[in-house]
N, C-alpha and C positions, 0 to 999 in steps of 0.2 A: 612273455607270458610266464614262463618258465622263474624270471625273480618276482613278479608280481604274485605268484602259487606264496612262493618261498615267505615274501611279506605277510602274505593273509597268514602263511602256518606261524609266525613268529607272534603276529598280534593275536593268535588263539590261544599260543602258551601264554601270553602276559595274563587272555583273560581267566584261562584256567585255574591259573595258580591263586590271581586275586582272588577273583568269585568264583565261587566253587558252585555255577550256576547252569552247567548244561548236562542234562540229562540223556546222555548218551546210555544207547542201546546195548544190553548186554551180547556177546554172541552166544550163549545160549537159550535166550528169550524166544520164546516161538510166536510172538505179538508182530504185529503188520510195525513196520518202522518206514518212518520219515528220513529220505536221504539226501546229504547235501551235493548238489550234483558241482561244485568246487571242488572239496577237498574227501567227497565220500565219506562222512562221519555220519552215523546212523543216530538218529533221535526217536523216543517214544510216543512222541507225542508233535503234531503237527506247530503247534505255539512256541513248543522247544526249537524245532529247527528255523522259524522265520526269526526268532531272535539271535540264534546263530548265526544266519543272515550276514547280519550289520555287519559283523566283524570284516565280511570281504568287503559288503559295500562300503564298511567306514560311516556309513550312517547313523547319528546318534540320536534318534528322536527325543528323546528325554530331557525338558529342559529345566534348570535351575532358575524360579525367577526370581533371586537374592542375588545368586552373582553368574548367572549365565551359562553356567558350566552344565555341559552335556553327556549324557552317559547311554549305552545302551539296552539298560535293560530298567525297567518303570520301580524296583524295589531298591536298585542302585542308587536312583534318584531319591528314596525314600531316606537311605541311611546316610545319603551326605549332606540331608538338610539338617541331618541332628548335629553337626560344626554350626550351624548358624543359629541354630536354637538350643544347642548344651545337653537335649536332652540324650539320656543314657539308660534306658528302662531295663537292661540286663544288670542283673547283680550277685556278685560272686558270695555266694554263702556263708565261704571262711574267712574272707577279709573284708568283704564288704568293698570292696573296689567296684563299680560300676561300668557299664560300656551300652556302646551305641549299636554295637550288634551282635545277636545272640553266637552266633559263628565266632565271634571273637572271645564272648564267654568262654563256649566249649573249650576252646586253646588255650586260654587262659588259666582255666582251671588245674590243667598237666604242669603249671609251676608249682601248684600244692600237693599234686598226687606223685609226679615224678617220670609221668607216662611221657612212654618213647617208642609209640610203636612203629614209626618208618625206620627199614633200615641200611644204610648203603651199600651195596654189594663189592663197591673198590675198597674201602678201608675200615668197613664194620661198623665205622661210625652211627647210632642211632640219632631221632630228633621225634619230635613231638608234633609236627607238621609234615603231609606230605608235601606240600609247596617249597619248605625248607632245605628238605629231602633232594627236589627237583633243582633248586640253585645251587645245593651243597655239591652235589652232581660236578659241576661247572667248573669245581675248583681243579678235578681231575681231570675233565674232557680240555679247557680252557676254553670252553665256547662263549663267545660274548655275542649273540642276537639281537641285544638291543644296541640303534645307533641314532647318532645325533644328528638330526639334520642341519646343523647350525656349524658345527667344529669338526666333525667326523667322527668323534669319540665314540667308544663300543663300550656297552655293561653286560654283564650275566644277568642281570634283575631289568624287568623293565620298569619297578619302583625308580631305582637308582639313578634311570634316564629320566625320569618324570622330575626329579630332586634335582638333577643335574641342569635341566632343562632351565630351573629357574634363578642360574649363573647369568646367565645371556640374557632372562626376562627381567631379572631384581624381584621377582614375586615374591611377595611376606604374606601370605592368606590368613595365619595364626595369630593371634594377639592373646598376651598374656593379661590378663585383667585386674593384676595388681601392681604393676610396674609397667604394662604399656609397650612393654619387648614385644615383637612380631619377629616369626619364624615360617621359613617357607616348607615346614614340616610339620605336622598335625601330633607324632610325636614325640619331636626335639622342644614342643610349647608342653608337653603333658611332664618330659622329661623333667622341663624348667622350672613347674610350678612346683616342687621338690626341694628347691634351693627355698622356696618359701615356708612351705611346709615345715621341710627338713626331715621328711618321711622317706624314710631307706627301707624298701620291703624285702629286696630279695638278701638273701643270707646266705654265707657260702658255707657249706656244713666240715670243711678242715678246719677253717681258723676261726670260724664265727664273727670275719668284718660283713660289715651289709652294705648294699649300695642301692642307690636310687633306679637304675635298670639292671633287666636284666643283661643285655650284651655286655654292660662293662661289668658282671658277676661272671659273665662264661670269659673274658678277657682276664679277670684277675686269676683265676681259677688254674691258666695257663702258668703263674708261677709256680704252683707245688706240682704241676705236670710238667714243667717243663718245655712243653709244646709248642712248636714254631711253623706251620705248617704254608706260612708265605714263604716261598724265596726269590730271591733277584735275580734275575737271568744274563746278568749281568758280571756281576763279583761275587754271588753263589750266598750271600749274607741272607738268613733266615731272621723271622718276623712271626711275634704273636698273632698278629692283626693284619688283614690285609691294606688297610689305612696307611698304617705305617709303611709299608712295602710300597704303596704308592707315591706318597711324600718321599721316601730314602730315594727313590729311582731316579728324584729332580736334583743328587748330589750329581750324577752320572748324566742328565742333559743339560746342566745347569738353571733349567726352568725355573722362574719365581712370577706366575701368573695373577698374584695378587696385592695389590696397588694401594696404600693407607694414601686417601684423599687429603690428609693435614699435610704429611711432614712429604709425600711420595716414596718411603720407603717400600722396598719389594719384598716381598715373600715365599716360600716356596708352599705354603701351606691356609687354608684359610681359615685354622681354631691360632695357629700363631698369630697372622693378623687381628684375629679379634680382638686377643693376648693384647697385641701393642698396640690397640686403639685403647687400651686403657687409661696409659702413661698421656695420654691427651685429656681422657673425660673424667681420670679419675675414680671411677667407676672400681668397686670393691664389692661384689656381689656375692661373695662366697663366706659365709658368718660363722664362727666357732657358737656351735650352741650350748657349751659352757663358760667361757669368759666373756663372749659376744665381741673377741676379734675379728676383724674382715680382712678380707685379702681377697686380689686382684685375680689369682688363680683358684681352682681345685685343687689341685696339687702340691700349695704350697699351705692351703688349710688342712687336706690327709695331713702332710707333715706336721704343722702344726699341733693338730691332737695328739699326739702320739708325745709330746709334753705332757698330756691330763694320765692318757691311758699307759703311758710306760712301756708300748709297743717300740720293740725292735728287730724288726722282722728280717735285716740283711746282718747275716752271718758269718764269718773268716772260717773259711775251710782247713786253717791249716792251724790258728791259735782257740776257734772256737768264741771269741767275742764276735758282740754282737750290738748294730747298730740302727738307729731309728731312719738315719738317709743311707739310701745307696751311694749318694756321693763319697760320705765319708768312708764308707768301705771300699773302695776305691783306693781313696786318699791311704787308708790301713794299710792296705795289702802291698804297699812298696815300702815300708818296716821288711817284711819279707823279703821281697825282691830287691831291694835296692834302687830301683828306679829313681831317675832324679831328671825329669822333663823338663826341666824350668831352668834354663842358664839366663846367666847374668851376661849381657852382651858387651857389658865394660868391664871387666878381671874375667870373664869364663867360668866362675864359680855355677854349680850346679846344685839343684834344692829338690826337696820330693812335692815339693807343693808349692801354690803358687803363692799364699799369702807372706811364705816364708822367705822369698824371693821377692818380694816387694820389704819386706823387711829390712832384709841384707841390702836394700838399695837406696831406703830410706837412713840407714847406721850412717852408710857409706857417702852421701849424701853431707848427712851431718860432720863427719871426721873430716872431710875436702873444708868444709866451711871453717871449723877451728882451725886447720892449720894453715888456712887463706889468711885469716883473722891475727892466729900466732906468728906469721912472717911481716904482716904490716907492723906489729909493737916491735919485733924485732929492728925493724931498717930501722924505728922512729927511737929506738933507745942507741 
């Protein structure tokens, strides 16, 4: 009884955070209140608490009759028919961005105002959502509540296990309707349609680059802060992203749970595998929307522009030049040090770089053949 309580209180925070749809009792309200005789959560209203109900029963009378999909509450059902019919009757004043539900306007709009009124009591940190506020929580407590009934796997978000979930199923719900990509995310298809576009809204007020979401603007934003707020628990290596703290951890179990059906190469990641499904389909989706180069990555088109735009954002701390890849500043900074990684495992000779080392092996290559060449004229004269 006792994890079955525990379950129902876990599927109440998931509903809480998403829909911000139960109208709990103040305790200073002097009104007759409706009580859940479960978990005691006071309601004002009699309709408020049989919809809270569902959650222990798990009942979701609500049905989808486009693709079947069940929810518990009747205006839930309302807002996820607008995926199957587009429509978006919310519209944002200042940019004219649209959405499907008015709740998601309101938060939407704190990306033009700057509002952050939650805020965390462990590390000051503010957010623009309480729900944000409630996962952001998680990073400190490390509570993961949500679990997988398929793998075991545990998330802080029960978004996360919803997304997770459709590892094990292969679900693509989303279809992009100009190239016919389906994604098992509602907004990794909104993300995509950007690459089309080529519309980059949010803007990061240090440097003035813009990006297509907002999470990869609060991820770049970590470079002029600095901020690494992942670590491994492991080798103690710190991380922007929690993404990446996850992928690093599979150097440490040696994990590669993602399978390229062509060639059967493994992965430890599943945006790398995407990466090397490319070198199969060919596939160059990422467009310079000045010369109208393409390329295979994002990453390699950033770079890319930064030819038009003369951006060189990785800097030498010690000479003060400055360069458009981090690779190369890398490559710099053993001018400094000295560093020479790269031996030659036939003479021992050692080099700061590696093309410089296939050089000295290509010379060396060539000088063994003359003088192969010069000892035959020799015997023959």
């Amino acid at each position: 009884m006792e994890s079955e309580l525990r379950e129902d209180n876990v599927k109440c925070k998931m509903l809480t955070e998403s829909l911000d749809f139960i109208e709990e009792v103040p305790k200073d309200r002097g009104k007759t209140s409706h009580n859940c005789d479960i978990c005691k959560k006071s309601f004002a209203r009699k309709e408020s608490l049989a919809t809270h109900k569902h959650i222990h029963t798990g009942e979701k009378p609500h049905h989808c009759d486009i693709c079947g999909k069940s929810f518990y509450q009747k205006y839930a059902l309302t807002n996820h028919k607008r995926i199957h019919t587009g429509e978006r009757p919310y519209r944002c004043n200042i940019c004219g961005q649209s959405f499907s539900e008015g709740g998601t306007l309101t938060k939407h709009k704190r990306v033009h105002t700057g509002e952050k009124p939650y805020r965390c009591d462990c590390c000051g940190q503010s957010f623009s959502e309480v729900g944000t506020l409630t996962k952001h929580k998680r990073v400190h407590t490390g509570e993961k509540p949500f679990r997988c009934d398929v793998c075991s796997q545990s998330f802080s978000e029960g978004s996360s296990l919803t997304r997770h979930k459709r590892i094990h199923t292969g679900g693509r719900p989303y279809h992009c309707d100009v190239c016919g990509k389906s994604f098992s995310q509602s907004h990794v298809l909104t993300n995509h349609k950007r690459i089309h576009t080529g519309k980059r809204p949010y803007q990061c007020v240090i440097c003035g680059q813009s990006y297509s979401t907002l999470s990869i603007l609060s991820t770049h934003k970590r470079i002029h802060t600095g901020e690494k707020p992942f670590q491994c628990d492991v080798c103690g290596k710190s991380f922007s992203q929690n993404n990446v703290l996850n992928n690093h951890k599979r150097i440490h179990t040696g994990k590669r749970p993602y399978l390229c059906v062509t060639c059967g190469q493994s992965y430890s990641t599943a945006s790398t595998l995407s990466t090397h499904k490319r070198i199969h389909t060919g596939e160059k989706p990422y467009r310079c929307d000045i010369c109208g180069k393409s390329f295979s990555e994002n990453t390699h088109l950033t770079v890319h522009k930064r030819i038009h735009t003369g951006e060189k954002p990785y800097q030498c701390e010690i000479c003060g030049q400055s360069f458009a890849v981090g690779g190369t500043l890398a490559k710099h900074k053993r001018i400094h040090t000295g560093e020479e990684p790269y031996q030659c495992d036939t003479c021992g000779q050692s080099f700061s770089q590696n093309d410089q080392l296939n050089k000295h092996k290509c010379t060396s290559t060539r000088e063994k053949a003359y003088h192969h060449d010069n000892s035959f004229s020799d015997n023959d004269g």
